[in-house]
C-alpha positions in Angstrom: -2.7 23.8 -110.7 -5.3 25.5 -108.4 -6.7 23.0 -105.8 -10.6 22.6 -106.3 -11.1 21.8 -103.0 -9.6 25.1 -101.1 -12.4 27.3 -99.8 -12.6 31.1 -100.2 -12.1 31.0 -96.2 -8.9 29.0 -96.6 -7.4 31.3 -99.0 -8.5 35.0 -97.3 -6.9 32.9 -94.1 -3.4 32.5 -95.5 -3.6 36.1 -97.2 -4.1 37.2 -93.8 -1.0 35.4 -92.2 1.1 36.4 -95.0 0.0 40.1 -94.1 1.0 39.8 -90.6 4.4 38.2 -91.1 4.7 41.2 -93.3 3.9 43.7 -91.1 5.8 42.0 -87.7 8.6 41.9 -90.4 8.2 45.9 -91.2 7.8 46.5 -87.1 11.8 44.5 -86.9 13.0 46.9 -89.7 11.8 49.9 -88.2 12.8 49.1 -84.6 16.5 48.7 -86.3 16.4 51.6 -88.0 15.9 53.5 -85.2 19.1 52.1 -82.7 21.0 52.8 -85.4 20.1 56.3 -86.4 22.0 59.0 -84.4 20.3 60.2 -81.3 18.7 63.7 -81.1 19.0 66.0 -79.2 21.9 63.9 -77.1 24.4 66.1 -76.6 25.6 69.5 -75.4 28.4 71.9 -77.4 30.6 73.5 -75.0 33.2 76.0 -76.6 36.8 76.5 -74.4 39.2 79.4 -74.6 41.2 81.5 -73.2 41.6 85.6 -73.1 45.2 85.1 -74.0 45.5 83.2 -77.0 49.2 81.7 -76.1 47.7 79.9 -72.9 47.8 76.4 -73.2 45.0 74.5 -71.8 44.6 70.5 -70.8 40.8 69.5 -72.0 40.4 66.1 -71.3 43.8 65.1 -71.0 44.6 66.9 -74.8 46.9 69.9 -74.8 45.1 73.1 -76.5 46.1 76.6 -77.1 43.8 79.5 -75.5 42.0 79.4 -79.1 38.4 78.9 -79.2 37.8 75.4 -79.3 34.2 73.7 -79.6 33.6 69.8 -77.9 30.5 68.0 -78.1 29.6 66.2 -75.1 27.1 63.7 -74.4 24.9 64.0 -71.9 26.3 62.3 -68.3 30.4 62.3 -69.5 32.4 64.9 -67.8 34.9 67.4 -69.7 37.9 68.0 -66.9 39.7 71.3 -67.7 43.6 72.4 -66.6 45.1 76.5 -67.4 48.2 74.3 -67.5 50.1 77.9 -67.5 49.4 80.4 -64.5 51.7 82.5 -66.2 52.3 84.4 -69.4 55.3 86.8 -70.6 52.8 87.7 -72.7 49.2 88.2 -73.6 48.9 88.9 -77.7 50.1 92.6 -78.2 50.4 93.3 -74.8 54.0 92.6 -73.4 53.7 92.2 -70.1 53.0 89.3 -67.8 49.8 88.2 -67.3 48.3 85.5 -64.5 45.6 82.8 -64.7 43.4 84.1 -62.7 39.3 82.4 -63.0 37.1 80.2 -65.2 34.2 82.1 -66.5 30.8 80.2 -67.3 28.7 82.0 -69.9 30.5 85.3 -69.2 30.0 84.9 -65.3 32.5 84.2 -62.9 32.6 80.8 -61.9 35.7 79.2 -60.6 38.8 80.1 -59.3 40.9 76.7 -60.0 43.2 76.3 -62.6 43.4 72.5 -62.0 40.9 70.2 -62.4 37.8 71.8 -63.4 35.1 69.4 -64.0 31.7 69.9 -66.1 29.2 66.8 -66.2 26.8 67.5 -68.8 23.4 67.5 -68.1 24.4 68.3 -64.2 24.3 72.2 -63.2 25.5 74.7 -64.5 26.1 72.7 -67.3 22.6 71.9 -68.7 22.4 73.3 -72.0 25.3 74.6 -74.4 27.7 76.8 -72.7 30.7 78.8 -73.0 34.3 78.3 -71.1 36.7 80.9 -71.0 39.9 81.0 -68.9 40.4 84.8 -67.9 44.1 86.2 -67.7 45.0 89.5 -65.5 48.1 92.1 -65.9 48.2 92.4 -61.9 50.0 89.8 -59.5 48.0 88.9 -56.1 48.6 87.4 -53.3 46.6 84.5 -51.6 44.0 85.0 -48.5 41.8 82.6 -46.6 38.4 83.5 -45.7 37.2 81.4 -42.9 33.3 81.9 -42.4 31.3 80.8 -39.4 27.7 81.9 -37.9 27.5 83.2 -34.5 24.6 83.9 -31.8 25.6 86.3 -29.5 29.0 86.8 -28.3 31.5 84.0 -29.0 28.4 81.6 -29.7 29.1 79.5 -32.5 26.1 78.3 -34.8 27.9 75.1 -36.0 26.0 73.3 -39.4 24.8 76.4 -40.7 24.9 76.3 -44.7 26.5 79.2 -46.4 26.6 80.1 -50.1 29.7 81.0 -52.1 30.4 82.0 -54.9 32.6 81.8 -57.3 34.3 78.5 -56.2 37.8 79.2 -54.4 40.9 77.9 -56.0 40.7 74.3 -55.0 37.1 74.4 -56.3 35.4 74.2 -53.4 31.9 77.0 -53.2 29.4 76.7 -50.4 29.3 74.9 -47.2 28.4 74.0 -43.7 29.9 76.8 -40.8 32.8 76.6 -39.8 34.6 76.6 -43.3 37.4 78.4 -45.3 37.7 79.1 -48.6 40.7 80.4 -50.3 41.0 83.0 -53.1 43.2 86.1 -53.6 43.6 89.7 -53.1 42.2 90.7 -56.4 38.8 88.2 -55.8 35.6 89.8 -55.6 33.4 87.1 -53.0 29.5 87.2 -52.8 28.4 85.0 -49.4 24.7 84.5 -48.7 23.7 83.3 -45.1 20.7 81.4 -44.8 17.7 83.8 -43.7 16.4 81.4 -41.3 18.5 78.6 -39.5 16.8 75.8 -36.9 19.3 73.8 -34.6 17.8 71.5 -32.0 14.8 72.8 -30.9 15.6 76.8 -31.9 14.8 78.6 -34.5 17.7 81.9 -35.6 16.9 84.5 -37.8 19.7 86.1 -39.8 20.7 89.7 -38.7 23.8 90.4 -40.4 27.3 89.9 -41.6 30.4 91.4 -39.7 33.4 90.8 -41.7 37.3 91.8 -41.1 40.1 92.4 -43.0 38.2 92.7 -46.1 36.8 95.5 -48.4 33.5 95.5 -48.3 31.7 96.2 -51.9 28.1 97.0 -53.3 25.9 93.9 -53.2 24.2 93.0 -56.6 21.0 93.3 -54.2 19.9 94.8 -51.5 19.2 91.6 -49.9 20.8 92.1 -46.4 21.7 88.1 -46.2 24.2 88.8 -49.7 27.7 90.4 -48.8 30.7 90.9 -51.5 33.9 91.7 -50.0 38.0 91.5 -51.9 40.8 90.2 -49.6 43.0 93.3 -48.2 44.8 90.4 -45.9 46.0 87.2 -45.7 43.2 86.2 -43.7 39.9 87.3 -43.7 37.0 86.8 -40.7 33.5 86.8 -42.0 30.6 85.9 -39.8 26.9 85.7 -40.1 25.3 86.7 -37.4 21.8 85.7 -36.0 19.3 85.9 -33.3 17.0 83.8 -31.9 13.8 84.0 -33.8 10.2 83.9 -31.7 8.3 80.7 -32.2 5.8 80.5 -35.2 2.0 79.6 -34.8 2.8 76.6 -37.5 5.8 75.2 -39.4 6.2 74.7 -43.1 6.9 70.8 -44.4 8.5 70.2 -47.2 7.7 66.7 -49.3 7.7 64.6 -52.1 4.4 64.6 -53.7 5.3 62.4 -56.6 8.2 60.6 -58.6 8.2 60.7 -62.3 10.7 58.4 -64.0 11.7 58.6 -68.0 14.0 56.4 -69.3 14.9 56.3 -72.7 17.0 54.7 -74.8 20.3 56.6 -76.7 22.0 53.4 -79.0 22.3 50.0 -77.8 24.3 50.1 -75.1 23.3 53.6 -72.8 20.2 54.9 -71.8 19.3 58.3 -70.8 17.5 59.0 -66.9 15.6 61.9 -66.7 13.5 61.7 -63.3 11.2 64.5 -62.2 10.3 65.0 -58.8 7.2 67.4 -57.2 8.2 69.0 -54.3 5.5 70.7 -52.0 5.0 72.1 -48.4 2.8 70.3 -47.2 3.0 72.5 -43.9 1.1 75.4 -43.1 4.1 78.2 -42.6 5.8 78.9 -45.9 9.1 77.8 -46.5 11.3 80.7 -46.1 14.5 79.9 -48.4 15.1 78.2 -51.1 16.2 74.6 -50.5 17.9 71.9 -52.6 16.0 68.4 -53.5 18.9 65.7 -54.5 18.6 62.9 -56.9 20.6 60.0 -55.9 21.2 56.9 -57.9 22.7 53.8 -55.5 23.6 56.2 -53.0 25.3 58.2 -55.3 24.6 61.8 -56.1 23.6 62.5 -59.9 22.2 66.4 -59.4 21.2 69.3 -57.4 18.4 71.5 -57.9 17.1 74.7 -56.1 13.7 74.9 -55.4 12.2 78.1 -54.3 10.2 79.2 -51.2 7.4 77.8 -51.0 3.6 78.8 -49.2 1.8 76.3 -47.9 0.3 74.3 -50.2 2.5 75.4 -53.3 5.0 73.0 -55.1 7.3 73.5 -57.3 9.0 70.7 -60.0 12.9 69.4 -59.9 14.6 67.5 -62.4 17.8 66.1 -63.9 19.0 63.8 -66.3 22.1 61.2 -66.1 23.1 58.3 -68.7 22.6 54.8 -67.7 23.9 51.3 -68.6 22.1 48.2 -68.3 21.0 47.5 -64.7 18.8 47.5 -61.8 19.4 50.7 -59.7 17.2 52.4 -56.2 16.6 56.3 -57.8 16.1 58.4 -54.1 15.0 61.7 -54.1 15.5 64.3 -50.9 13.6 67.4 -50.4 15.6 70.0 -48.1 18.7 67.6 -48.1 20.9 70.3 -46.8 18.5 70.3 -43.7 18.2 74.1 -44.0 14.7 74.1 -43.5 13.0 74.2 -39.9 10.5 71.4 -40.6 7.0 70.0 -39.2 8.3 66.4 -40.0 11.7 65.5 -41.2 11.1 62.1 -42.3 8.7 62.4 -45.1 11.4 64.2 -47.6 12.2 60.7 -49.3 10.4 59.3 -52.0 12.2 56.0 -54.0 11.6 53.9 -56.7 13.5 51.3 -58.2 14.7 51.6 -62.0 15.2 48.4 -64.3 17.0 48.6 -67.5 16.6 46.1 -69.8 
């Protein structure tokens, strides 16, 4: 029986509070809902093979033939690849013996390593879907070491100076600080790239050229004079970049972190995905000459490399990479130039941090 003495403002009161149970209750169904639908847009398709269809490949510890083979890999694991056979007797129709000889990336030599091959998702080069292919040759070759160094002058070693390599040598190693070797083989085609402009101490070099020996020297893709290509003809091989003291600018470019932008968000219950952005600008008033990398580090721990390109003063340019998180407080760093390879105003404003919580 209906109380007589409820008012209309009693009643519209508890309609209301019945409404908002309903409606917090509706918010809790939907935030389930979404943990456990599947996450978009999560994960990157990588297809292996192998030009010889009878090579048998190790992906992630599985044993594959050189067939085309599709994974799908979330974003911050790590596919580890093995040409288990450097060898073949055989390479489909063709009977003769065939020899492991790179990893191609999307068509372009990559790596040299048969061993041991790691790709982290979401890191360079693998930031979007991608295909692997482990490339087999007819010809034997032999081994050579290419030790590279920078020199001023005569017998004047430029010690620290960064030099790109590509395609990674058959330990997996690519570029590095002078003095260094990498080792390939005979049949190898190697593209170097000196830094155009080098600052140790107080002096500034310019790059004048490359003198190599005991190579074969071959067309450059460019004709930028700081890009060589040589092939082993020995079992060593010189190659040095040679500079010259450069006179001193009016001003001096400055790289910096302008600002730190932080995304975090959530994959399923248990992981979380990082994707930070960083602005990097020179601040100086001498444009940065080279490209330079700006590193994300998470804990101490390097999560990515980007390239940023030269720069004129007063110009920035955005960096960014993503890695997959578990619950946890972490320091997120960021380094402009943090190969040094820039001649800076002031080297100690190329740090920004923040500190990441997840919940």
């Amino acid at each position: 029986m209906r109380n007589p003495n409820r008012s209309c403002g009693d009643i519209g009161s508890a309609a209301l509070k019945r409404l908002a149970r309903y409606f917090v209750l509706g918010i809790a169904l939907w935030g389930v809902q979404v943990l456990l639908a599947p996450a978009q847009g999560t994960t990157l398709q990588i297809e292996i093979s192998a030009t010889c269809e009878n090579a048998v490949l190790l992906i992630n510890g599985r044993i594959y033939s050189g067939r085309p083979v599709t994974l799908s890999v979330p974003l911050g694991e790590t596919v580890t690849l093995q040409a288990v056979t450097r060898q073949l007797d055989n390479c489909g129709v063709q009977q003769t013996r065939h020899y492991f000889d790179r990893w191609d990336f999307n068509g372009e030599p990559y790596s040299k390593a048969p061993q041991q091959l790691r790709l982290r998702a979401g890191q360079l080069p693998f930031t979007a879907n991608a295909r692997v292919q482990a490339v087999y040759r007819s010809q034997r070759a032999d081994f050579c070491d290419v030790a590279i160094d920078a020199q001023e002058g005569a017998e004047k070693y430029l010690h620290g100076t960064f030099i790109e390599v590509r395609p990674l040598d058959i330990l997996g190693d690519g570029d590095g600080v002078t003095p260094f070797v990498r080792s390939f083989d005979t049949l190898t085609d190697i593209l170097l790239q000196a830094s155009p402009q080098v600052s140790l101490g107080n002096i500034t070099y310019r790059f004048v050229r490359w003198e190599v020996e005991g190579a074969q020297l071959l067309p450059p893709p460019s004709f930028d004079s700081t890009l060589v290509k040589l092939r082993c003809r020995v079992s060593r091989v010189l190659a040095h970049a040679i500079y010259a003291i450069a006179p001193a600018p009016s001003g001096c470019p400055d790289l910096s972190i302008r600002h730190l932008y932080v995304d975090v968000s959530q994959l399923s219950p248990y992981s979380w995905l990082l994707s930070p952005r960083a602005v990097v600008r020179n601040i100086g008033t001498v444009a940065v000459p080279i490209r330079s990398i700006t590193a994300f580090y998470l804990n101490g721990q390097l999560i990515g490399e980007v390239r940023t390109s030269p720069l004129a003063p007063g110009a920035d340019e955005q960096a960014s990479t993503t890695y997959l998180l578990t619950a946890g407080s972490y320091i997120l760093t960021v380094v402009a130039d943090s190969k040094q390879q820039v001649s800076e105003c002031n080297e100690e404003n190329n740090i920004k941090e923040t500190i990441i919580t997840v919940p």
